[in-house]
C-alpha positions in Angstrom: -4.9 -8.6 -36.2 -6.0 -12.1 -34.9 -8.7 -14.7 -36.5 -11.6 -12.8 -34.2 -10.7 -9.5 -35.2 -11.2 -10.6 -38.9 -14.9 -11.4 -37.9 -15.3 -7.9 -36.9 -15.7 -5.5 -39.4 -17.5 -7.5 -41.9 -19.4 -4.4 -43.0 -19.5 -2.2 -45.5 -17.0 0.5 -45.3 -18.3 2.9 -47.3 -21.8 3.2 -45.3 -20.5 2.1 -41.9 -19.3 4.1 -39.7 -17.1 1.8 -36.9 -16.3 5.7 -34.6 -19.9 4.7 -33.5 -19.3 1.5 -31.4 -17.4 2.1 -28.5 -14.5 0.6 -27.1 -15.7 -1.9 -25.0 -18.4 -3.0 -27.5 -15.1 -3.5 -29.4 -14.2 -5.9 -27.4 -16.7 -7.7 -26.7 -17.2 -8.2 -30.2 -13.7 -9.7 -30.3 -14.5 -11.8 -27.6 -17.6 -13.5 -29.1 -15.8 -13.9 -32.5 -13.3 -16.2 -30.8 -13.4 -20.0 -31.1 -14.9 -21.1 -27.5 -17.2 -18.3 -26.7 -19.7 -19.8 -29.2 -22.8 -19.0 -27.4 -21.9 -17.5 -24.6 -24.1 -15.2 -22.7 -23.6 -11.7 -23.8 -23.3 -10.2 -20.7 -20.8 -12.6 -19.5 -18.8 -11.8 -22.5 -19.2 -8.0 -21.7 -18.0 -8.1 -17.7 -15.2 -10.2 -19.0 -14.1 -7.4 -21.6 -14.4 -4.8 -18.8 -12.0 -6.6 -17.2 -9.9 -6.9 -19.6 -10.1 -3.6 -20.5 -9.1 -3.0 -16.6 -6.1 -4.9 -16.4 -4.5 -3.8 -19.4 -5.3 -0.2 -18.8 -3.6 -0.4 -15.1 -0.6 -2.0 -16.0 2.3 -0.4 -15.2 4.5 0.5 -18.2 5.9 -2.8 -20.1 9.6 -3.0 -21.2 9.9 -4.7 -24.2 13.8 -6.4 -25.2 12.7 -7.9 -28.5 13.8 -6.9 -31.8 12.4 -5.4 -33.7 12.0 -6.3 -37.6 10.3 -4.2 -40.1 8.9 -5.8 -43.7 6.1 -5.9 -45.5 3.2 -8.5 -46.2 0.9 -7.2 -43.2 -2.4 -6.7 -45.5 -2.1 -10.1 -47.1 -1.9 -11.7 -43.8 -4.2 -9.1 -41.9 -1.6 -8.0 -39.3 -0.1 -4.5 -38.2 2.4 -6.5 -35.6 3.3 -10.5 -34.2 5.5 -11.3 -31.3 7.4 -14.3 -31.3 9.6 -16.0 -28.7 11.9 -17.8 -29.8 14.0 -15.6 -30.4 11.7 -12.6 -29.1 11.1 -10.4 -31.7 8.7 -8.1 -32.8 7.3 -7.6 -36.2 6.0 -4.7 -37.6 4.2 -4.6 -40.8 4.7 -1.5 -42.8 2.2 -2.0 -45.6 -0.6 -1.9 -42.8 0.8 0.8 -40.4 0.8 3.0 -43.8 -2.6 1.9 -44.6 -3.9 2.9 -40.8 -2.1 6.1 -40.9 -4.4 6.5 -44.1 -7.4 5.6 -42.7 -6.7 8.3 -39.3 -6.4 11.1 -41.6 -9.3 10.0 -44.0 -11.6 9.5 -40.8 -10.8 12.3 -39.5 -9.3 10.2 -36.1 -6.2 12.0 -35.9 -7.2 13.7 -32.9 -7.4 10.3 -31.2 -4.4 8.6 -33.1 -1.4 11.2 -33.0 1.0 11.5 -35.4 3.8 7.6 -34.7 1.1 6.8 -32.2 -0.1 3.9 -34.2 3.4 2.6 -34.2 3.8 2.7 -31.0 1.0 1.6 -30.1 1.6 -1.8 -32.3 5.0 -2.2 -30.2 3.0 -1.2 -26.9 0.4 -4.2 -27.7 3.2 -6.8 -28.8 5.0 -5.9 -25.4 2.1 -6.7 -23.4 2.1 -10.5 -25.4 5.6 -10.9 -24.4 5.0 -9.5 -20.7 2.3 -11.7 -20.3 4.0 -14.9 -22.2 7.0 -15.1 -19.8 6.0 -13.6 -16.3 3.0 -13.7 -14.0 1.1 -11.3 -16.1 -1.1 -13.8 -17.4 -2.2 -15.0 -13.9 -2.6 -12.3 -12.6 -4.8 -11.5 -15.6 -6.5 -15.3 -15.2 -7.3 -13.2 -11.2 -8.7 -10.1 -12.7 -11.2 -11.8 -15.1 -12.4 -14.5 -12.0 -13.4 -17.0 -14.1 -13.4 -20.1 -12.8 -13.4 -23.7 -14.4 -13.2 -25.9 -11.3 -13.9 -25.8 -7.2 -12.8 -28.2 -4.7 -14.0 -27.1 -1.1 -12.9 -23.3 -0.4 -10.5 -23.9 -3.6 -10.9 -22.4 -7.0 -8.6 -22.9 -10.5 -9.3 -20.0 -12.2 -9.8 -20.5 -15.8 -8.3 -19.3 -19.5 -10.9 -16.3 -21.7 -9.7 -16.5 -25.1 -9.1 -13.1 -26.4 -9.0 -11.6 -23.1 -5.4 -11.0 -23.6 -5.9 -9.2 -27.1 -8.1 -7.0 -25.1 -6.4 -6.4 -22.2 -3.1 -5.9 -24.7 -5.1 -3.1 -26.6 -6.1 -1.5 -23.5 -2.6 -1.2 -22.4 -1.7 0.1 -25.9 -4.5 2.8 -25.6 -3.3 4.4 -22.2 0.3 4.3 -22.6 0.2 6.0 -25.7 -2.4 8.4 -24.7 -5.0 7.5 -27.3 -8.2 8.9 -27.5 -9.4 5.3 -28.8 -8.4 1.9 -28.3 -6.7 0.5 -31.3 -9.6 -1.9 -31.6 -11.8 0.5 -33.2 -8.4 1.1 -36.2 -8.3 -2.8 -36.4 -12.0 -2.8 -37.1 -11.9 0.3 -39.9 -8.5 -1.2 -41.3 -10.0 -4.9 -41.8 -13.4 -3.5 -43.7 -10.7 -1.4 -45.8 -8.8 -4.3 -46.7 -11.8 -6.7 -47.1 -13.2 -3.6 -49.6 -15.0 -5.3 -52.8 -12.7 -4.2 -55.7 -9.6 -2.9 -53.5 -6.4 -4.8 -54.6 -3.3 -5.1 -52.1 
């Protein structure tokens, strides 16, 4: 889970039910919790999530080479998975993928999170980082979203969205793994769980 997804289920889990915002409210919400989209108009921050949501859901299947390490420590630093590069490696967080396998059944989402799908969907969504970290993914994503910082004549630079790729990797992680839901809306219930008044790690 990144620094926007913290902002968003600050919510009362007990009373709030998160099934009721859609996906790409999901990510739009994500969006407008980043650092940079301070004020940014709304709708802007919704065609650019749509987009996201787009790319990553067209992608054609990612390989992933990394390794892949398995420990704890996930809820005390809010994370189900990290890439890294150097070397590339994947790291799952068991404390947390228990806790969201929890949090399906108690829901009642197991119908849109199969059985393993929320581990596979954490390796799906770190494979898109890594996809788009060393090839022309994140171009080709900077093309899809058409935001554009700077023109000179007939010439455009098309411009960086923060969190775009967090959406655009959750997308991809909800298709390939055939979820009913994007993993957005399991980030959101697993951060108001975690954040809980009284719950201790």
């Amino acid at each position: 889970m990144t620094a926007a997804e913290d902002e968003l289920a600050d919510h009362d889990s007990e009373l709030w039910d998160p099934a009721s915002v859609d996906d790409i409210e999901w990510a739009v919400r994500l969006l407008a919790a980043t650092p940079t989209h301070e004020g940014r108009d709304p709708r802007l921050l919704r065609q650019w999530a749509r987009r996201a949501d787009e790319f990553g859901s067209r992608l054609a299947p990612v390989p992933s080479t990394a390794r892949v390490v398995e420990r704890d420590g996930g809820l005390e630093r809010m994370l189900l998975a990290r890439y890294t590069s150097r070397p590339p490696t994947v790291e799952l967080y068991t404390d947390t993928l228990d806790l969201a396998e929890e949090l399906v059944d108690a829901r009642g989402w197991r119908v849109w999170y199969p059985p393993g799908s929320v581990r596979a969907a954490a390796l799906a969504h770190e494979a898109v980082h890594a996809h788009l970290h060393h090839g022309p993914g994140k171009a080709a994503l900077k093309q899809a979203l058409d935001h554009t910082v700077l023109r000179l004549g007939r010439h455009r630079v098309p411009g960086h969205v923060a969190g775009a790729e967090e959406v655009a990797a959750h997308a991809y992680a909800r298709t390939v793994c055939g979820l009913g839901r994007s993993p957005l809306l399991l980030t959101a219930a697993l951060r108001a769980a975690v954040t809980r008044p009284g719950r201790e790690n």
